[in-house]
C-alpha positions in Angstrom: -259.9 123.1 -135.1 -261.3 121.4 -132.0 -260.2 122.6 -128.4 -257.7 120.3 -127.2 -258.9 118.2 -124.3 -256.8 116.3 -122.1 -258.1 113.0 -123.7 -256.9 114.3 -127.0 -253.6 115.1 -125.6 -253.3 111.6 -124.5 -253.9 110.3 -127.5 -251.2 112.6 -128.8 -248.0 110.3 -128.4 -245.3 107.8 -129.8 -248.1 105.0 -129.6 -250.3 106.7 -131.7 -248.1 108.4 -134.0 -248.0 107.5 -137.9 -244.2 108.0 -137.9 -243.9 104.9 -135.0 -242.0 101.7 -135.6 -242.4 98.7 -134.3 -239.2 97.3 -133.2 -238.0 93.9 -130.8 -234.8 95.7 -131.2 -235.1 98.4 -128.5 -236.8 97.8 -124.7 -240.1 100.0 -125.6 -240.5 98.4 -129.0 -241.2 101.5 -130.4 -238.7 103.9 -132.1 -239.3 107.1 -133.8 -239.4 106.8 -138.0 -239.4 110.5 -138.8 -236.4 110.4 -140.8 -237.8 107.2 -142.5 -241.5 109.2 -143.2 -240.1 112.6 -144.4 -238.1 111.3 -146.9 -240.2 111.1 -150.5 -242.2 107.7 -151.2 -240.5 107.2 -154.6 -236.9 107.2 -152.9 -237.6 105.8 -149.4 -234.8 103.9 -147.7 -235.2 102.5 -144.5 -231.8 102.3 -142.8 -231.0 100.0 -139.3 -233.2 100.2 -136.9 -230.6 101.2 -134.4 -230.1 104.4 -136.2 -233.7 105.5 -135.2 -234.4 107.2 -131.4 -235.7 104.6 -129.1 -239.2 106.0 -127.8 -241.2 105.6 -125.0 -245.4 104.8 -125.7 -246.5 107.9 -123.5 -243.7 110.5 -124.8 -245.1 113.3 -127.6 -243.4 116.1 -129.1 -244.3 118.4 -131.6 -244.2 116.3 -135.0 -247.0 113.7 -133.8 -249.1 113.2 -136.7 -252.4 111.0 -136.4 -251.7 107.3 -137.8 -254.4 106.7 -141.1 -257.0 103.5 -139.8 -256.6 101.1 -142.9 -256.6 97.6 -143.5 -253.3 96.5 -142.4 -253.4 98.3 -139.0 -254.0 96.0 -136.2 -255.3 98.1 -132.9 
C-alpha cells in the first residue's frame, strides 16, 4: 500500500468518491449514495433523493472508495 501523502488525502473526499451523487436538489449538489451502492446490483433501488445525507465536496470519512474512470464519467 502506498504511504499516504497529503495530496492523496485530498483526493480522498465526497467529490471523488464512487458512492457520490449528483444532485440540483441539495445546496452542495452532492449527497452521499452509500445506502444506494451497498445494496446488491440485481435488487438496487434508488429511493428520493432527500433521503440521502447532503455532503459537502471537501468532507471524507472512512467509507471513501476511489470512483472507477470509464466512459460515462465526465471529469
Amino acid at each position: 500500500m502506498p504511504p499516504m501523502t497529503l495530496e492523496r488525502i485530498a483526493v480522498q473526499c465526497c467529490k471523488s468518491c464512487a458512492h457520490v451523487l449528483n444532485s440540483d436538489s441539495s445546496e452542495t449538489h452532492l449527497r452521499c449514495g452509500l445506502g444506494y451502492y451497498i445494496q446488491p446490483p440485481l435488487t438496487r433501488k434508488q429511493g428520493r433523493m432527500d433521503s440521502y445525507p447532503v455532503v459537502e465536496a471537501h468532507e471524507r470519512c472512512g467509507r471513501w472508495r476511489e470512483s472507477l474512470k470509464g466512459v460515462l464519467k465526465r471529469d
